[in-house]
C-alpha positions in Angstrom: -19.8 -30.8 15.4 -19.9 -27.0 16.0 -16.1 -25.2 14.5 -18.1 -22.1 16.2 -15.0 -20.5 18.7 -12.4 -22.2 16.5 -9.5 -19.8 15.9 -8.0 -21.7 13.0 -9.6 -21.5 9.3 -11.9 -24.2 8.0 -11.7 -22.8 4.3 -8.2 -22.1 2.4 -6.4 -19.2 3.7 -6.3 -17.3 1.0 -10.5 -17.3 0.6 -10.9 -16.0 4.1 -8.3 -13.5 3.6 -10.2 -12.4 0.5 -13.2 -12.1 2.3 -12.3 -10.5 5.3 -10.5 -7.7 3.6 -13.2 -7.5 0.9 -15.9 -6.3 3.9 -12.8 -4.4 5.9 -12.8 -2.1 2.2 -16.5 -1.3 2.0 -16.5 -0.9 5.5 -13.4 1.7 5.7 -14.7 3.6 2.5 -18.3 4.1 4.1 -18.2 4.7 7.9 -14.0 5.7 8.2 -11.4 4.8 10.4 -13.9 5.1 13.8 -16.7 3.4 12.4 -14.9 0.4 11.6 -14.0 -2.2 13.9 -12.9 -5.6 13.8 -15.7 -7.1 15.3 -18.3 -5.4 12.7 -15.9 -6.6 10.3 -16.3 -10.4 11.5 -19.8 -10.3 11.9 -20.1 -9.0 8.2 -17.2 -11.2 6.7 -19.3 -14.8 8.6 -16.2 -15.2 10.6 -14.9 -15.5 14.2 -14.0 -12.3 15.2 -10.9 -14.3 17.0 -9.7 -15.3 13.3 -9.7 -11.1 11.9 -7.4 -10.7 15.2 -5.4 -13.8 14.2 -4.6 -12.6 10.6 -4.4 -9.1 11.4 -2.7 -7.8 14.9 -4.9 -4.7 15.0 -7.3 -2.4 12.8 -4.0 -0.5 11.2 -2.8 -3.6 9.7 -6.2 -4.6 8.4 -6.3 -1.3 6.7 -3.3 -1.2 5.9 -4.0 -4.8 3.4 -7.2 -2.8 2.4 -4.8 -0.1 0.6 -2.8 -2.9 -1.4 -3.1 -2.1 -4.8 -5.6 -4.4 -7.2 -3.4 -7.9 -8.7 -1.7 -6.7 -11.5 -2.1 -2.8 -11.2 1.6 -1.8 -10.9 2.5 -4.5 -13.1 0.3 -3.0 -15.8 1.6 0.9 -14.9 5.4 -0.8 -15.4 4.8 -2.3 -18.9 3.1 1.1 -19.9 6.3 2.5 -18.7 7.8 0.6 -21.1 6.1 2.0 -24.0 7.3 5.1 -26.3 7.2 8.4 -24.7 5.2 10.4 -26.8 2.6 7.4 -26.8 2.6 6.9 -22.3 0.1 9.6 -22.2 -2.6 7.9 -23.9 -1.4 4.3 -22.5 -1.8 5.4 -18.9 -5.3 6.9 -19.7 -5.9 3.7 -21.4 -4.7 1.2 -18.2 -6.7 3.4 -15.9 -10.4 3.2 -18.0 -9.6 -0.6 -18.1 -8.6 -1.1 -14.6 -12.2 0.8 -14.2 -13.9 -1.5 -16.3 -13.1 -4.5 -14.5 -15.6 -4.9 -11.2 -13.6 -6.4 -9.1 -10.4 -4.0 -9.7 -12.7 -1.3 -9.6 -14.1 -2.2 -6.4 -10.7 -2.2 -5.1 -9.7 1.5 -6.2 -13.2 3.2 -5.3 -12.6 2.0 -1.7 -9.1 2.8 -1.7 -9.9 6.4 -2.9 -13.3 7.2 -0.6 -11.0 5.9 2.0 -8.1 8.6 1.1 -10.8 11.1 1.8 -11.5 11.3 5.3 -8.0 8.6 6.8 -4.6 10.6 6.9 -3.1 7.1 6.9 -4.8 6.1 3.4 -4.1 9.2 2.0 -0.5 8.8 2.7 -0.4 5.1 1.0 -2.4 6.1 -2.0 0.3 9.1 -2.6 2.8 6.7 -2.7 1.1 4.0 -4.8 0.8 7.1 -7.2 4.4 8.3 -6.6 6.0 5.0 -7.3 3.8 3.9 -10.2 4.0 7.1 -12.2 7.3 8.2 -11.1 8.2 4.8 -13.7 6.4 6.4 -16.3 8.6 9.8 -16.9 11.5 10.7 -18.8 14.4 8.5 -16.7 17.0 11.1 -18.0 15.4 14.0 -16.1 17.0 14.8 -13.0 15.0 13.5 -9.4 13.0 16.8 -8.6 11.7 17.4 -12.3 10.6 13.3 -12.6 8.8 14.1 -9.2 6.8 16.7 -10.4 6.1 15.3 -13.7 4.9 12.4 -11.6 2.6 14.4 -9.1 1.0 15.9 -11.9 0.7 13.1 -14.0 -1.4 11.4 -11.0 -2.8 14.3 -10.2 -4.5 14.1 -14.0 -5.4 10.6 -13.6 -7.4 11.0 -9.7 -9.1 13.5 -10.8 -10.8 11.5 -14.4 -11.0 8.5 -11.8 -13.1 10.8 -9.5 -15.2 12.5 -12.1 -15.3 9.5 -14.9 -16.3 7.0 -11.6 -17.2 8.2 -8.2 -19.3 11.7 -8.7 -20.2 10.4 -12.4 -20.1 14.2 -13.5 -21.8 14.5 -17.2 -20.5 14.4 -19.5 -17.6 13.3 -18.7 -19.1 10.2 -17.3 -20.8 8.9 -20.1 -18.1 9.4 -22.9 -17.0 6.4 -24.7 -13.4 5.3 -23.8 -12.0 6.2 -27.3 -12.9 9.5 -26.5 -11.8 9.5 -23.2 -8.4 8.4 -24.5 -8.8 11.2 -27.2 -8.9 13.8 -24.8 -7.1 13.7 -22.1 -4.3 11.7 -23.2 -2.8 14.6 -24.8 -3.3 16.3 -21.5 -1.4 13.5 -19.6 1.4 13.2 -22.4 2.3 17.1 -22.1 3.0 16.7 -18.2 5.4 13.7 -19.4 7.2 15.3 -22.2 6.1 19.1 -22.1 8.1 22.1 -21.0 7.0 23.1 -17.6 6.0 26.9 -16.9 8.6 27.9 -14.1 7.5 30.0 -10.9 8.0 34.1 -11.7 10.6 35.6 -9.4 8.2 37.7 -6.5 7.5 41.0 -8.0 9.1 43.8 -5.9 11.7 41.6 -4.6 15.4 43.6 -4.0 18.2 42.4 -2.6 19.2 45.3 -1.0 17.6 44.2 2.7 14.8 46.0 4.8 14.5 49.6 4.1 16.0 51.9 7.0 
């Protein structure tokens, strides 16, 4: 007998689910926010359209599950945090090339960041994946607005190897062995956790003394 119109699952849950948010990703990161709907997304996923609806209310919270971070990410950024100071810089490097190397996590984080680039909405939940997986990773006795910093530019190093390591493929960056990766830029990486920061100049010309008469 047909299950065609159905609204309830014939497989396990958690298989549609993966399925359904696995085309929702490609689909976000290729044609944006307008290009995706939830009706493409069925088609694309083998589903009733009626089941995306029943899972997900509406198109924000399907993208909104298509900006969770990969299993284990954040757990892997917390045990780095865990790790000695003047060693995080090269662990974080580290965590990110592996995350990379595995297809399925780096599926996951390509869509999430091609998604950032054109969806306000993304781009707000990938600054706060960043902001509350590297804020773990500074000094804790540095007071809130230095840790934010450090953090922003910390995350700031790590996008930008992510973009130019995996999505543009920039040579010869792209091609570098790990080790060498790790070599490199962890240093960069470990002086944003532990370095002194250069502090703004004061304006030049400023005076105190109020507008001339």
């Amino acid at each position: 007998m047909s299950t065609a119109g159905r609204r309830g699952p014939s497989q396990e849950r958690g298989v549609l689910l993966d399925r359904i948010v696995t085309v929702a990703r490609a689909s976000f990161a290729e044609h944006g926010w307008a290009g995706t709907t939830l009706r493409a997304v069925a088609r694309e996923a083998g589903v009733d359209s009626r089941l995306v609806s029943y899972y997900f209310r509406d198109k924000t919270a399907l993208l909104q599950a298509c900006l969770q971070p990969p299993p284990g990410y954040l757990e892997r950024i917390a045990v780095v945090a865990a790790s000695p100071l003047p060693q995080r810089g090269s662990a974080l490097v580290q965590t990110l090339l592996d995350a990379w190397n595995d297809p399925a996590t780096a599926a996951v984080l390509r869509s999430i960041i091609l998604t950032a680039a054109h969806e306000p909405v993304a781009l707000d939940r990938l600054g706060l994946i960043f902001r509350e997986s590297m804020i773990g990773v500074v000094a804790r006795e540095l007071d809130d607005d230095e840790r934010l910093l450090r953090a922003g530019l910390v995350a700031s190093q790590l996008v930008g190897l992510a973009m130019t390591r995996y999505l543009w493929r920039l040579q010869p960056i792209a091609d570098l062995p790990d080790d060498a990766v790790v070599r490199l830029i962890g240093p960069a990486v470990a002086a944003f956790l532990v370095g002194p920061l250069p502090r703004p100049e004061p304006a030049s010309g400023s005076t105190d003394d109020g507008p001339a008469a």
